[in-house]
PARO-831498 format. One line per field, with one value per residue (C-alpha): x, y, z; residue in one letter. Coordinates in steps of 0.1 Angstrom, whole numbers. Layout:
px: (X_...)
py: (Y_...)
pz: (Z_...)
rest: (a_...)
//
This chain:
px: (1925_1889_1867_1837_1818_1827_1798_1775_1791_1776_1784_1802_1782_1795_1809_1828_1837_1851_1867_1881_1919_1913_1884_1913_1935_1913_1880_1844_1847_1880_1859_1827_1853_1868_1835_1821_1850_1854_1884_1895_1925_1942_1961_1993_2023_2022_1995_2005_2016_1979_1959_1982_1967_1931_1931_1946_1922_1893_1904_1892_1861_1866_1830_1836_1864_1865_1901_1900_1928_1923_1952_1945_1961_1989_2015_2038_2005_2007_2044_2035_2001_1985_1948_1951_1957_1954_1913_1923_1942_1934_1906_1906_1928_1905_1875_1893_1907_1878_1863_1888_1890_1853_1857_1877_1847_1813_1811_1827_1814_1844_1836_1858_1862_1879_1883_1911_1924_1926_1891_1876_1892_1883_1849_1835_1826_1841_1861_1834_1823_1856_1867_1906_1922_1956_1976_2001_2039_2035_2013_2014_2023_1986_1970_1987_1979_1940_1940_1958_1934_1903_1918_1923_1890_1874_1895_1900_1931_1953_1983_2010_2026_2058_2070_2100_2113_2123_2123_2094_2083_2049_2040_2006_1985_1960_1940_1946_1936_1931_1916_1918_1896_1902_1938_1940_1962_1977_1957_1976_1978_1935_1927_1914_1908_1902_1920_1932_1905_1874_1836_1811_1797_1836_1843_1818_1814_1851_1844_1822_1838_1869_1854_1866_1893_1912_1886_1877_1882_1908_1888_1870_1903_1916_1888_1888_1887_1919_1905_1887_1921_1940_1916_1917_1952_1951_1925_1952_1984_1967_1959_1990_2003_1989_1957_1981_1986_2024_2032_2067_2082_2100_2066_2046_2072_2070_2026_2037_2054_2023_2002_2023_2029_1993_1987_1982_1992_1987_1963_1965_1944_1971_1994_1973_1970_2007_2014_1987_2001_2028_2005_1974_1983_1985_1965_1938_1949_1951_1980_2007_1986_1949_1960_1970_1939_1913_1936_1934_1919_1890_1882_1885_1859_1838_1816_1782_1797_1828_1829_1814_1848_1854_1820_1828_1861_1848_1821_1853_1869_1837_1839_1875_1870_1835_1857_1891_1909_1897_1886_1855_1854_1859_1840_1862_1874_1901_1899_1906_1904_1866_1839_1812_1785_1818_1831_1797_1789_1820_1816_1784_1803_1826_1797_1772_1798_1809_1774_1769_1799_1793_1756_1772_1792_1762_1742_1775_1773_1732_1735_1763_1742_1722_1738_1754_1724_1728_1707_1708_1730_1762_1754_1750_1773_1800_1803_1803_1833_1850_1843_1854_1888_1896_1924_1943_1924_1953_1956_1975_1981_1983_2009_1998_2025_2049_2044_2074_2074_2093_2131_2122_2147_2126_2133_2137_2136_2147_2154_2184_2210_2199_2196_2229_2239_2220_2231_2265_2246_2241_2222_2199_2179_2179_2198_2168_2146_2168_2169_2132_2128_2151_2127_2092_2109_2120_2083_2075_2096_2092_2060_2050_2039_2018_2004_1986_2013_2010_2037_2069_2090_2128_2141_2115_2131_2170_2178_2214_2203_2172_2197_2223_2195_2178_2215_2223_2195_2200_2236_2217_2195_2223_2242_2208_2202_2239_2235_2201_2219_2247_2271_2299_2307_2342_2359_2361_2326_2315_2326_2306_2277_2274_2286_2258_2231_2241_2243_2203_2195_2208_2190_2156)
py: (-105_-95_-121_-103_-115_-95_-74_-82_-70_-57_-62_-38_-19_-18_16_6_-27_-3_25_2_9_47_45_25_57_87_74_83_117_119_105_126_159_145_137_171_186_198_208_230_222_257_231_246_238_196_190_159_170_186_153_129_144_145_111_100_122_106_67_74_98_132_146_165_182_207_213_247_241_260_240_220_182_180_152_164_156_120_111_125_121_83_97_107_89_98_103_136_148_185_185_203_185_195_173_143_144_149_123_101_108_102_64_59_65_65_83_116_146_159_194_206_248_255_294_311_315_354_357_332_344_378_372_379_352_326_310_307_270_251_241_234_251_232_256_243_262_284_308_342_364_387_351_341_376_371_335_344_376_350_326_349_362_336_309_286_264_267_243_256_231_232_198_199_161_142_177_192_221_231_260_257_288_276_301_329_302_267_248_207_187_148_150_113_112_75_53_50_86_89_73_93_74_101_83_114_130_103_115_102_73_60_61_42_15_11_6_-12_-38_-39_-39_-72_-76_-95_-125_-131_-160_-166_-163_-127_-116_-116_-106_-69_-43_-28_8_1_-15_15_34_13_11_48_55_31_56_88_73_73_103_130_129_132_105_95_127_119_89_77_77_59_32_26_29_3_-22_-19_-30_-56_-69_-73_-99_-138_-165_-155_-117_-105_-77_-69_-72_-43_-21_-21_-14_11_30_57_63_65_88_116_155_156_194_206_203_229_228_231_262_283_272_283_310_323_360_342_317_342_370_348_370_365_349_333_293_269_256_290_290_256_263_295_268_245_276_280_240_245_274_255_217_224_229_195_190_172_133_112_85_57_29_4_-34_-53_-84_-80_-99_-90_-73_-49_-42_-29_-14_3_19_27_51_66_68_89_114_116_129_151_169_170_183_213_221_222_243_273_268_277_303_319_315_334_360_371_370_342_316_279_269_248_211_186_161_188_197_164_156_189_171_138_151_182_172_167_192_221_253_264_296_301_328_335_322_348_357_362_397_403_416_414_392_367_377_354_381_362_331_342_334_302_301_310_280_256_266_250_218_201_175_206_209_246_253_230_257_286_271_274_308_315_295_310_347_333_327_363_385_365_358_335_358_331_321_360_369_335_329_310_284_289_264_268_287_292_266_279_316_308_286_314_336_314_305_341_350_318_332_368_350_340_373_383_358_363_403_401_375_401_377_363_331_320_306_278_275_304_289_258_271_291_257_239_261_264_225_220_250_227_198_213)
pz: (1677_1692_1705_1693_1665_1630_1617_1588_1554_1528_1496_1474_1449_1410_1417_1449_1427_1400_1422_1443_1448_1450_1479_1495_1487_1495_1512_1502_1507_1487_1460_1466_1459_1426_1412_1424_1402_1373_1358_1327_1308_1288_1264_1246_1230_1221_1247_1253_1293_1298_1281_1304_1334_1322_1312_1351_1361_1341_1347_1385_1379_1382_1376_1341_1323_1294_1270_1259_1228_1190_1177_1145_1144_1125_1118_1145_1172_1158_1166_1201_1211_1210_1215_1177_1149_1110_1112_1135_1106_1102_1131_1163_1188_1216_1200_1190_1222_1243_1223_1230_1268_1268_1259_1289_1317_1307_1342_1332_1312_1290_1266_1243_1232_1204_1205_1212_1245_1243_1235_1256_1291_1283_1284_1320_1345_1316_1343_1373_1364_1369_1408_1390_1359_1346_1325_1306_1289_1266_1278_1271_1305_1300_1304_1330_1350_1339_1357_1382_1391_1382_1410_1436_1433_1435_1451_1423_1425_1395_1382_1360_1344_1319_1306_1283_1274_1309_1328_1343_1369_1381_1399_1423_1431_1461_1476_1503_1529_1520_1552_1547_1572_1558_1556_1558_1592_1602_1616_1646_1655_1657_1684_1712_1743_1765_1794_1813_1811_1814_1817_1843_1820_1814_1850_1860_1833_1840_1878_1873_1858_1872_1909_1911_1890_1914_1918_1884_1867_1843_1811_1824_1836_1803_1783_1804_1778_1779_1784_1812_1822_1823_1840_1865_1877_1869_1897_1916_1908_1914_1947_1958_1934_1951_1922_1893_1865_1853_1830_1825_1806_1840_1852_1822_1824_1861_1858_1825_1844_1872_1848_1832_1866_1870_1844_1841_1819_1784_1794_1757_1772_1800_1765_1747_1777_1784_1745_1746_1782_1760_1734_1753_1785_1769_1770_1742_1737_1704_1679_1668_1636_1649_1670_1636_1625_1652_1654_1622_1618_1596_1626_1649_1630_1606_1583_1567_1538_1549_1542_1560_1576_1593_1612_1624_1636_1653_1669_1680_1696_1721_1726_1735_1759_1777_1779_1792_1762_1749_1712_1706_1709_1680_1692_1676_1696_1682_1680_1715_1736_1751_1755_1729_1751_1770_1737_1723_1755_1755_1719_1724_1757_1729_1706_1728_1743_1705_1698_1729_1720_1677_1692_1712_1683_1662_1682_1687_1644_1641_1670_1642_1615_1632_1648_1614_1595_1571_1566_1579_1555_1572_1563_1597_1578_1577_1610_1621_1598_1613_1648_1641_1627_1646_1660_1623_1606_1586_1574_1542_1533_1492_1477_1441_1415_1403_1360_1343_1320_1287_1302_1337_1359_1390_1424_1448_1478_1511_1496_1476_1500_1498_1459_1457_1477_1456_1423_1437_1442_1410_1431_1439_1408_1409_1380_1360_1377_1363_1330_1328_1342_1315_1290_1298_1295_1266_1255_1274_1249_1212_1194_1165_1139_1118_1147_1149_1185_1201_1218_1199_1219_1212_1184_1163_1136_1142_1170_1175_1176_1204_1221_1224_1241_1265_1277_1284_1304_1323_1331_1338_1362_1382_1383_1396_1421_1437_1434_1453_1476_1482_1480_1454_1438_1439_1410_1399_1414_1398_1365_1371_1375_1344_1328_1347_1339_1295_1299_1312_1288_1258_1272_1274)
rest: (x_x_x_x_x_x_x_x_x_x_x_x_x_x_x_x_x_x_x_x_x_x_x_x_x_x_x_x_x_x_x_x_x_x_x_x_x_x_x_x_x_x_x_x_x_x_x_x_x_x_x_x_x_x_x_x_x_x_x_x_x_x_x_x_x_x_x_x_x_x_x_x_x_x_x_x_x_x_x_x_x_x_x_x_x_x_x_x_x_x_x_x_x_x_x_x_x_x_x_x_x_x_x_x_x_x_x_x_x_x_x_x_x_x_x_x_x_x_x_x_x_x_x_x_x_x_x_x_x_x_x_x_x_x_x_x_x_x_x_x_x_x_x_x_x_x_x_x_x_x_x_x_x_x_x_x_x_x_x_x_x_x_x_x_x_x_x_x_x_x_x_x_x_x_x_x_x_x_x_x_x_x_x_x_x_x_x_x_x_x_x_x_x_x_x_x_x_x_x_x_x_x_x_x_x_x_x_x_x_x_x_x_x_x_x_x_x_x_x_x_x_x_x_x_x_x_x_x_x_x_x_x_x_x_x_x_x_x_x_x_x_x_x_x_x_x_x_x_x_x_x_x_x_x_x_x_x_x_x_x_x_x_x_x_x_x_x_x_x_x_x_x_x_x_x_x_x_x_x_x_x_x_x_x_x_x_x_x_x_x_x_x_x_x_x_x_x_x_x_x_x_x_x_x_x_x_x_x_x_x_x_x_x_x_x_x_x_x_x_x_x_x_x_x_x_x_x_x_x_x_x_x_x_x_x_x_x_x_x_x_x_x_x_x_x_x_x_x_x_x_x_x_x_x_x_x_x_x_x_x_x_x_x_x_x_x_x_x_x_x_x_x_x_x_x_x_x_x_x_x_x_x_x_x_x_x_x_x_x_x_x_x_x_x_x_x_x_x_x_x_x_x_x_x_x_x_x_x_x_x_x_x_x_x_x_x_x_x_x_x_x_x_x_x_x_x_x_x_x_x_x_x_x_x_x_x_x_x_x_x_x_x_x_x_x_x_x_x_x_x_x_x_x_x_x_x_x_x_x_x_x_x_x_x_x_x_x_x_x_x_x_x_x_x_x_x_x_x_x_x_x_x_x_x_x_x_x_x_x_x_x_x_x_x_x_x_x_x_x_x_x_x_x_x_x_x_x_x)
//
């Protein structure tokens, strides 16, 4: 579509070669994060759930991994598990399988421990190396408590995941606050044009070449730039608007068909401005979503050793307050009908305000720095990242994950009245979740006694006797769930439930 000539391409290293489709997916820097990460694996049970994910984590380079698993390979790990085979007979699963994993990347590190879960957690600091811990069903509750204490310490993500034939639940503990700057927004919501709000060096490239719009020839007249377009026949409608662009969508049609109006045969770039007018007309203020972020109490009162993304964000909230409520520039510019020498000329506008603005950030960040005493420590490549994506940059807030205790019913606090509901939805999935709960307290009140307390999955030893348990506190789980809820069930419904919930017990 653009009459300027395409740029020279390099050609793609053996990494980019091999990493291909996931740079596609998540971009250098989504890359640069998994290969920075490593990630322990508390294996239990089969494994099987817990060495599936390392090995899709492996295939696309995740920087190292470590299975911390004392179980010895028996035949039942065979029928189960096809990273062992016969050899792994009476070895520990967690070297045959790191092995194993190992084969599949020559790029990743994989370790394997051997000790006992208990023992190893309880040593201090034994968590600090890993940036992800994946904890798989059973786990005893103490261990769970220890992670979860370890995690919010230190802000350590933590997946727990419990996989029982073709069902499946994981709960996700993310950190107190867990800022995202890449988060990978649609290509057609980044542009920032900057049309309502041009600077001196836009306003007068654009004047300048659309002084004589009216004379040109055929072939300049459609090879305008369709920015400098718009900003044209908007300096045209503020005229006669009293100074104000077309804010309402009455307006932008009625500015839309000005400019349609004003084309000739065949203007593709009359055709891209007149596309671009509902899109493009709008306030660069911040979203609903970048407002609880530079509002946050950590944006707001950054401390000496608060992350780096809190001292930018504190640096945005000065840019905001010097520039009209206006985020930093981007500095992209999409694809359009130009001439080669506008259309570089034009980035090169976008490009140098970009800077200006990612320099003024950078400068609020070192003054920071330095007022709180830290050292100069917040990289140049980060805050230009923060910059480039401000305006889709997010906030989530983590809850820690609640552990289930030996004869202790879940709470589900304001969200019971709406548990209540679901349960009457088999379409819902809630009464899986139920039958789970039930499961892991279950696992919470019965150990394996030749396995030294570990703890014992029901069916092990009397399958009818396990399954009469696990199905009763399912049903006491949803007494509890419609006491809490202060509410009633009515029959048959109430019925059908119960019914609902043994049925997915049995399955599992």
């Amino acid at each position: 579509m653009s009459s300027t000539p395409p740029p020279l391409v390099a050609l793609p290293t053996s990494k980019e070669r091999k990493y291909d489709r996931q740079l596609r997916l998540w971009a250098a820097s989504g890359q640069a994060a998994l290969e920075d990460a490593h990630v322990l694996l508390l294996n239990s049970g089969s494994g099987v759930t817990g060495i599936e994910a390392l090995k899709n984590l492996v295939l696309p380079g995740v920087g190292s991994f470590t299975i911390l698993d004392s179980a010895i390979v028996t035949e039942a790990d065979l029928g189960v598990n096809f990273f062992l085979d016969d050899d792994c007979l009476g070895g520990y699963r967690a070297e045959h399988c790191c092995r194993l994993l190992n084969e599949l990347n020559p790029d990743v590190k994989g370790h394997a421990i051997t000790e006992p879960v208990e023992s190893f957690i309880a040593k201090q600091d034994a968590l600090r190396p890993y940036t992800l811990i994946l904890t798989l069903a059973p786990v005893d509750p103490s261990i769970l408590h220890t992670i979860r204490s370890h995690a919010q310490s230190y802000s350590t993500p933590v997946f727990y995941i419990h996989c029982i034939g073709f069902y499946a639940h994981f709960s996700l503990l993310l950190p107190p606050a867990f800022p995202i700057v890449d988060t990978h927004p649609d290509s057609s919501s980044t542009t920032d044009l900057r049309l309502l709000t041009p600077w001196p060096d836009l306003i007068n490239f654009a004047r300048e070449k659309t002084q004589a719009l009216e004379t040109m020839s055929d072939h300049d007249h459609g090879h305008v730039p369709y920015v400098l377009l718009l900003l044209h026949y908007l300096e045209g409608w503020k005229a006669t608007h009293d100074g104000n662009a077309p804010g309402t969508y009455k307006e932008k049609s009625e500015f839309r068909e000005t400019v349609r109006a004003a084309a000739r045969t065949d203007d593709e770039n009359f055709d891209e401005a007149v596309a671009a007018v509902l899109k493009s007309l709008n306030p660069p203020t911040p979203s609903s979503a970048v407002r609880d972020v530079l509002s946050a109490p950590e944006c707001q009162n950054p401390a000496r050793d608060s992350p780096s993304f809190w001292l930018i964000a504190n640096a945005i909230v000065t840019f905001l307050s010097s520039h009209g409520n206006q985020l930093p520039l981007p500095g992209a510019v999409p694809d359009m009908k130009s001439q080669s020498n506008d259309y570089i000329a034009l980035q090169n506008i976008y490009k140098a305000k970009a800077r200006r603005d990612i320099a003024e950030v950078t400068a609020s960040v070192r003054s920071l720095e330095k007022q709180l005493g830290r050292p100069t420590s917040v990289p140049d490549s980060e805050i230009e990242a923060f910059c480039k994506g401000a305006a889709h940059v997010k906030l989530v807030r983590g809850h820690p994950f609640h552990v289930l205790e030996a004869q202790k019913l879940p709470k589900f606090g304001d969200r019971a009245g709406w548990a209540v509901n679901a349960m009457q939805d088999p379409e819902s999935g809630l009464l899986i979740y139920v039958a789970f709960l039930a499961w892991d307290l279950f696992v919470a009140s019965h150990s394996d006694g030749d396995l030294m307390g570990a703890p014992r999955m029901p069916g092990l030893k009397d399958v009818q006797d396990d399954e009469e348990k696990v199905v009763g506190t399912a049903e006491k789980i949803v007494d509890a769930v419609i006491n809490e809820a202060g509410t009633f069930i009515e029959e048959p419904g109430y019925s059908e439930v119960k019914e609902g919930v043994a049925k997915v017990v049995k399955e599992l």
